[in-house]
C-alpha distance (Angstrom), angle and dihedral (degrees) to the residues before:
residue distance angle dihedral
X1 . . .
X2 3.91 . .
X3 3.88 82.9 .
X4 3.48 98.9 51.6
X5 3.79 87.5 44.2
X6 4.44 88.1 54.7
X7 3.78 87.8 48.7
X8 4.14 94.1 49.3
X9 3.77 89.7 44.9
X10 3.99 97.5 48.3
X11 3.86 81.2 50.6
X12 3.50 90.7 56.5
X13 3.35 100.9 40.7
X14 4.15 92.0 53.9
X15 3.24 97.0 50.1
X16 3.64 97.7 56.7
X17 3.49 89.0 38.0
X18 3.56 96.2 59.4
X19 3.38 89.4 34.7
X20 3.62 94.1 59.4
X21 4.47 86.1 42.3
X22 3.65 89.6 53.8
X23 3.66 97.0 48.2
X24 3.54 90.3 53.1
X25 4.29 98.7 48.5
X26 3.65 89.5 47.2
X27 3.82 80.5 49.5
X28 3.81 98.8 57.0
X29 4.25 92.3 31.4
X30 3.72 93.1 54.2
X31 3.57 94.7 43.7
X32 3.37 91.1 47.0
X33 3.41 95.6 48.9
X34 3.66 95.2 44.1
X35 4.08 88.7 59.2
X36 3.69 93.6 47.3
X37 3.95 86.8 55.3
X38 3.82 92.8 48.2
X39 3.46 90.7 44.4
X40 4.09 88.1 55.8
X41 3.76 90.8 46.5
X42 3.76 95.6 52.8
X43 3.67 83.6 51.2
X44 3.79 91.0 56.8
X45 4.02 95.5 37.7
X46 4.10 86.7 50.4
X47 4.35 84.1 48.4
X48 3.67 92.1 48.5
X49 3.43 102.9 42.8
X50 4.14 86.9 48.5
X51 4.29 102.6 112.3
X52 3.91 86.7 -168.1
X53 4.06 98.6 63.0
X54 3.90 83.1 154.5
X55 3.95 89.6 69.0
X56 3.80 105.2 46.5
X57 3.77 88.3 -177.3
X58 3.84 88.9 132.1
X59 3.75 99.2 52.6
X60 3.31 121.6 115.9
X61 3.71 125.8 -135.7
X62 3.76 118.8 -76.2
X63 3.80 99.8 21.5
X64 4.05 127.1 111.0
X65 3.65 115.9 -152.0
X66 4.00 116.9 -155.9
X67 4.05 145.2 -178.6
X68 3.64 120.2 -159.9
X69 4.12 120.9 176.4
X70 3.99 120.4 -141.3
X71 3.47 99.7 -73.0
X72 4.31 86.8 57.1
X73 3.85 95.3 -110.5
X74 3.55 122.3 155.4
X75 4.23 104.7 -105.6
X76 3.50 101.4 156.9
X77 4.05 134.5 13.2
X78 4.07 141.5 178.9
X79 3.25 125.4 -173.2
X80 3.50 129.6 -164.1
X81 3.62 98.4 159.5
X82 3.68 148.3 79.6
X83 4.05 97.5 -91.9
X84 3.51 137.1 123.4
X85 3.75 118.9 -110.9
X86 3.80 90.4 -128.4
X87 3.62 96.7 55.5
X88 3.26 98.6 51.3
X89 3.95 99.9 85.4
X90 4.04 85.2 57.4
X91 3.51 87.7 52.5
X92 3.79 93.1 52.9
X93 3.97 88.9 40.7
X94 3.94 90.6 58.8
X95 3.74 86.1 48.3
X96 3.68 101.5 56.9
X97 3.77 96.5 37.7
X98 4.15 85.1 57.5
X99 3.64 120.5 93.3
X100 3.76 121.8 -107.0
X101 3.76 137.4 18.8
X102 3.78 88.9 -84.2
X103 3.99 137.4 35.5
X104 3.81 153.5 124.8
X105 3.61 117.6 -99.0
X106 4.06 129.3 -178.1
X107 3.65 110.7 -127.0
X108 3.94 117.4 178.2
X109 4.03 103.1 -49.3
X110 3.67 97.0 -28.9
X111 4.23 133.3 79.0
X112 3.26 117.7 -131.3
X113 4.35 131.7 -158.9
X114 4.05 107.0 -161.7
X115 3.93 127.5 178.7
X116 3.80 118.7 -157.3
X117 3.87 122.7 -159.7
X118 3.65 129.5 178.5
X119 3.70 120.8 -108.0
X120 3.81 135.3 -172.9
X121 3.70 91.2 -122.8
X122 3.63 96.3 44.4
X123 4.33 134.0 -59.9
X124 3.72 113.2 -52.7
X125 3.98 109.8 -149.4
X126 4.23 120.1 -164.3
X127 3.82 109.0 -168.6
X128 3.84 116.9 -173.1
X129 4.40 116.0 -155.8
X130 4.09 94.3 -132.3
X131 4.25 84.0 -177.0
X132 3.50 93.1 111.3
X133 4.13 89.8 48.9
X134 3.62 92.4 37.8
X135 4.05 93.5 58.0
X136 3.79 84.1 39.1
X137 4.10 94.3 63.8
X138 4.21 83.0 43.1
X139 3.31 87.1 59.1
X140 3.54 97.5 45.5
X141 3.89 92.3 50.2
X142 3.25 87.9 48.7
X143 4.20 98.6 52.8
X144 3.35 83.2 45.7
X145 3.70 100.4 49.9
X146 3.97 80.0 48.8
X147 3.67 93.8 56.0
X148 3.79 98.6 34.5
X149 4.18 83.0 62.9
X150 3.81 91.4 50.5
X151 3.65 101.5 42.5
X152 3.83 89.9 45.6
X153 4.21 94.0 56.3
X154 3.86 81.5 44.2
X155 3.64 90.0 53.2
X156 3.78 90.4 40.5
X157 3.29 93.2 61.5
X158 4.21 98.3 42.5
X159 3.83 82.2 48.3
X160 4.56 83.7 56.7
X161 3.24 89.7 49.1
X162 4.10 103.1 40.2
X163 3.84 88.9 44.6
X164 3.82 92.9 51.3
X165 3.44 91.9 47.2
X166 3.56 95.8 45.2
X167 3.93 89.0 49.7
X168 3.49 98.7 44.0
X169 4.13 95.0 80.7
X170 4.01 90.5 47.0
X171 3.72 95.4 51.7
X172 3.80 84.9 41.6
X173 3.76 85.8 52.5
X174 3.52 90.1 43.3
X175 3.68 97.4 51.9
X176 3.80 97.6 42.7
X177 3.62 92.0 55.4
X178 4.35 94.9 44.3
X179 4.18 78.3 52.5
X180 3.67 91.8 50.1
X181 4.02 94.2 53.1
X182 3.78 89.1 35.7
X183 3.98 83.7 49.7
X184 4.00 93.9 38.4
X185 3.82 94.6 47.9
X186 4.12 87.3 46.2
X187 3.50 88.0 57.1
X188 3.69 102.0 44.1
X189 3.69 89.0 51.2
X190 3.71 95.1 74.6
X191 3.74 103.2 49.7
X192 3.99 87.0 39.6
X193 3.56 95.4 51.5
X194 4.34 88.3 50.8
X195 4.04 90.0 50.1
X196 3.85 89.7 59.4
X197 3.90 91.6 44.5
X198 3.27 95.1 53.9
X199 4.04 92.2 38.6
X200 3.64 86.5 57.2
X201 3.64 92.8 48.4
X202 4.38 90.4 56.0
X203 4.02 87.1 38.9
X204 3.85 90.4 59.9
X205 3.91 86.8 40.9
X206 4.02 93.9 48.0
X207 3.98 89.3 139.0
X208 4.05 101.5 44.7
X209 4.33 116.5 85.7
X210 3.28 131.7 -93.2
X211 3.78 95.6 -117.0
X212 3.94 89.6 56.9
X213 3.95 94.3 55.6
X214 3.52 96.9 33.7
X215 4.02 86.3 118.2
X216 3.88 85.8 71.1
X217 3.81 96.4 46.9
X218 3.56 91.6 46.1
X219 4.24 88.4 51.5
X220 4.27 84.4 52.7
X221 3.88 89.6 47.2
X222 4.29 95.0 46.1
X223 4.01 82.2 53.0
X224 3.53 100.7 39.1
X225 3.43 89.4 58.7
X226 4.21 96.2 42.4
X227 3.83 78.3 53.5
X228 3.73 99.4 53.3
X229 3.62 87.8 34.6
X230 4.08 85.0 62.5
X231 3.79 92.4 36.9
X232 4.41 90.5 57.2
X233 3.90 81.6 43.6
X234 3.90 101.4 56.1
X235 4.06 85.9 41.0
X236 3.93 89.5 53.5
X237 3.92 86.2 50.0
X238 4.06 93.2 44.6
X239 3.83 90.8 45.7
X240 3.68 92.5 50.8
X241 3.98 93.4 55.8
X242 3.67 96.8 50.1
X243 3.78 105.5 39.6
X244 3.81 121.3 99.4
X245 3.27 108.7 -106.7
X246 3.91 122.9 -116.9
X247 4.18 84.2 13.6
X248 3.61 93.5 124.8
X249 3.61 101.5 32.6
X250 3.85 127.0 144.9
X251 3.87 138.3 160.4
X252 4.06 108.3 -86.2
X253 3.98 134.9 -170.7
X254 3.68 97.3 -129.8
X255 3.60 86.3 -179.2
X256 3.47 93.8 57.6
X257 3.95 95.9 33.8
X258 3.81 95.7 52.7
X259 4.54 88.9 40.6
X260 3.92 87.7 52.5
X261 3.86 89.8 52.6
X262 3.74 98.9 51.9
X263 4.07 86.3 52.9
X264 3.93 81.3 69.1
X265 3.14 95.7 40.7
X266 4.43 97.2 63.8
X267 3.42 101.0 81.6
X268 4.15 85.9 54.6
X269 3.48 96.4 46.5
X270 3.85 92.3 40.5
X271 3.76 87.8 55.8
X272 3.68 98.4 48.9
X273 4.42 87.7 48.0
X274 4.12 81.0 -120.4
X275 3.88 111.5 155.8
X276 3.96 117.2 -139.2
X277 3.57 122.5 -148.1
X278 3.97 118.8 -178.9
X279 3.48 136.0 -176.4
X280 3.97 107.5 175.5
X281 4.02 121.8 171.6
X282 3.69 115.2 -138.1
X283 3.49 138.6 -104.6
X284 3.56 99.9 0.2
X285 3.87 116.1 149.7
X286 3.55 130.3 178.8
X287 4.01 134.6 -161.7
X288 4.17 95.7 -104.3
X289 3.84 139.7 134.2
X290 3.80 105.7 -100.5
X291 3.71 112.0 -131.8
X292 3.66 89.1 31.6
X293 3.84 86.6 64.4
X294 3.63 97.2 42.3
X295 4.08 94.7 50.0
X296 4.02 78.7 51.5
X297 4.05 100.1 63.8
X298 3.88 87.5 32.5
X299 4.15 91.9 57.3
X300 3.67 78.2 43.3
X301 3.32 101.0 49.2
X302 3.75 99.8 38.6
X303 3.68 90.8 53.7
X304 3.90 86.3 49.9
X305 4.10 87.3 62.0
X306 3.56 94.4 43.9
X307 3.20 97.4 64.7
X308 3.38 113.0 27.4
X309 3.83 107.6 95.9
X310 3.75 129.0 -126.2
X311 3.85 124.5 -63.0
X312 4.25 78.3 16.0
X313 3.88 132.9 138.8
X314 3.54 143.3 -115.6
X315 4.10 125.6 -154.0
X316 3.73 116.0 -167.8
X317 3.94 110.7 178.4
X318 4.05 120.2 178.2
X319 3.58 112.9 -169.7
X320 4.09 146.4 149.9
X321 3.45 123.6 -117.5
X322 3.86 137.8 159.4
X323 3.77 84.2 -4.6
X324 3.62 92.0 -60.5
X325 3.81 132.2 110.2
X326 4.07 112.1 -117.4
X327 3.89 123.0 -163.1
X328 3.78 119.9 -177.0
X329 3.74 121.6 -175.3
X330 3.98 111.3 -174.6
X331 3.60 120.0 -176.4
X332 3.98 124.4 -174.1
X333 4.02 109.6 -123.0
X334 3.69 144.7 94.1
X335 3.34 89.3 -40.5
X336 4.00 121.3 -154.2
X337 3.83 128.9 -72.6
X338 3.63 115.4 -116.7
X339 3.68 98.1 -114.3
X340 3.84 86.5 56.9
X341 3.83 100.9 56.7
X342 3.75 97.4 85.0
X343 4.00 89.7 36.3
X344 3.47 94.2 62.8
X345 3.62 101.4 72.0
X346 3.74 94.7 62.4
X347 3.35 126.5 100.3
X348 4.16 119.7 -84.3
X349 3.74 87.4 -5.8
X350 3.84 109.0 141.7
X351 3.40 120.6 179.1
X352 3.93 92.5 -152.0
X353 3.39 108.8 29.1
X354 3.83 95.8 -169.5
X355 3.31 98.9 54.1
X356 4.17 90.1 43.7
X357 3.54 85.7 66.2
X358 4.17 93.7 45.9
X359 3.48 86.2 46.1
X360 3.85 91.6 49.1
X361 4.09 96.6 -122.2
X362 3.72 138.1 139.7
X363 4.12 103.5 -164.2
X364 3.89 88.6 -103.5
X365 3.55 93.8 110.0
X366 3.51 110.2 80.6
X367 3.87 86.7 31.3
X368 3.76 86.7 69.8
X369 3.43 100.1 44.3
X370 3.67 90.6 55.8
X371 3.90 93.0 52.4
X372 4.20 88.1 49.7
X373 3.77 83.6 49.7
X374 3.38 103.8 45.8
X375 4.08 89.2 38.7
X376 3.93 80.0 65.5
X377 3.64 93.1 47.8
X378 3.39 99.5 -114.3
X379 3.60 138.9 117.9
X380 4.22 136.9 -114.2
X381 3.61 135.6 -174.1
X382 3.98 147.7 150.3
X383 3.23 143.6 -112.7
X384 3.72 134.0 -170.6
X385 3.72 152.5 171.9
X386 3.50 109.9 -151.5
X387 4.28 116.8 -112.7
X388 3.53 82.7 6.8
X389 3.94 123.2 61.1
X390 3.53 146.8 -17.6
X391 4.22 120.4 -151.9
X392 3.91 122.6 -169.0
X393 3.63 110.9 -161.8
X394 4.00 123.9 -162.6
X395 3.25 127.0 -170.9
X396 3.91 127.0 -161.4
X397 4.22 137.9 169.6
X398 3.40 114.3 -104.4
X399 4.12 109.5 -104.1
């Protein structure tokens, strides 16, 4: 498809470009040719008009000047061209036997403009050899012909490369969201596949009580839930690539936002014998959207207690620098392999896919926070040292 696409636009894209190159030559080689043919019949005018043919100081080179009476013999001539004498009366013969005041004829090898004008004496004829200007246009045409060819293969290639590069984000577009169905319908297999067991299992036992297959109902309820819990999650993700950035934006206290959410967070990390430490700056707001910041630290924040084991610790710092805003959230752990810090950002990437599923996640976590973040213009990353700690950093503009 995307190939077919490339080949359609390159079409395009040369035939208005050579379009457009064509216009232009034919531009400048008419033009040109137009002024070297009003030069010529100035030349001729100035000839004509001359009432001292005898002098022919005036002429300019490359122009014969002649007189003939009514019965077409040669009165009067001035040459100031390469021509023999004696083939000048066939020249003047080919002139008068042409139609119209003014023309081009073809005499031997060279072209010829004349201009006739009635005289009393007779009809005085100025021809003008346009040779010289003629070969000059072929050789015009024929640079440009030359450089039309090379500037096309140049453009050829720049139109490659501008198409490909043009492409490149659509097919990456294209193939992020054919992974993200692929991905979504993978994941909604499992849970879907569990609600019809256990249906089954009630169907067969259509007579029995509720309370004595509640095990089943409860197994449709857990997956329900992981399903809608997916469901909100692709939404979140959808909503976040459509929406105007900076629509919904309004001053926040991050220091206040982010200390309110660890409040609710106690009982959690209480449960889970996680220790908090926090070191949060006051009073420092940014420009954000408000509940796209708070799902942000609690994404962040849930996937701190996750995966910090038992008897483990949490460091939140919130701090300005370089007139940005800079959260860190450290948690002590396995950590995450080097070659998986970039990977975990994408969307239903887990980097332990048995504990995901313990845990109850589908790798759309991070993936969100990185579209909130990014939606703010900011940036976020990880760091880690393996069996030892994990660090998310976010950074945001200040207001």
């Amino acid at each position: 498809m995307f190939r077919k696409l490339k080949r359609n636009l390159i079409i395009i894209n040369m035939c208005l470009l050579t379009t457009v190159f064509i216009a232009i030559l034919s531009l400048i080689y008419f033009n040109t040719a137009a002024n070297m043919n009003n030069k010529i019949k100035m030349d001729l005018n100035s000839i004509i008009m001359d009432s001292k043919p005898n002098t022919g100081k005036s002429m300019p080179k490359d122009t014969l000047s002649v007189i003939v009476d009514s019965n077409n013999k040669i009165i009067n001539s001035n040459s100031h061209m390469f021509i023999n004498a004696s083939d000048i009366p066939n020249l003047v013969d080919m002139a008068l036997s042409t139609n119209g005041n003014s023309n081009k004829i073809q005499f031997l090898d060279n072209t010829y403009m004349f201009l006739k004008k009635s005289m009393p004496i007779g009809t005085k004829i100025a021809f003008f050899d346009i040779s010289k200007e003629k070969e000059v246009l072929i050789n015009i045409l024929k640079e440009f012909l030359l450089m039309g060819s090379f500037v096309l293969i140049i453009l050829f290639g720049v139109s490659i490369f501008l198409t490909s590069k043009t492409i490149k984000p659509i097919k990456e577009s294209f193939e992020k969201q054919k992974q993200f169905i692929a991905d979504a319908s993978h994941e909604l297999k499992t849970p879907l596949a569990i609600i019809k067991t256990n249906s089954s299992v009630l169907l067969e036992n259509s007579d029995d009580t509720i309370r004595n297959q509640i095990k089943w109902l409860n197994y449709i309820d857990s997956q329900t839930n992981r399903m809608s819990l997916l469901i909100n999650e692709m939404l979140s993700l959808t909503k976040l690539d459509t929406e105007e950035q900076g629509a919904n934006f309004s001053q926040i206290d991050l220091s206040k936002l982010i200390e309110n959410t660890l409040l609710s967070f106690e009982a959690v990390l209480f449960e889970n014998d996680i220790k908090l430490e926090s070191t949060i700056i006051k009073n420092i707001i940014i420009s954000a959207e408000l509940e796209d910041i708070k799902k942000l630290f609690n994404i962040l924040l849930d996937n701190a207690i996750k995966y910090t084991t038992k008897n483990g610790k949490i460091n939140i710092n919130l701090y300005e620098e370089n007139n940005k805003v800079k959260l860190s959230i450290r948690n002590t752990g396995q950590g995450i392999e080097k070659k998986n810090l970039e990977k975990i950002f994408e969307r239903f990437y887990r980097v332990d896919i048995s504990r995901a599923r313990y845990t109850g996640g589908y790798g759309l976590g991070l993936s969100i926070a990185k579209s909130i973040v990014q939606k703010h213009h900011g940036k976020i990353y990880a760091e880690s040292i393996v069996n030892e700690s994990a660090t998310f950093m976010v950074e945001l503009p200040l207001k």
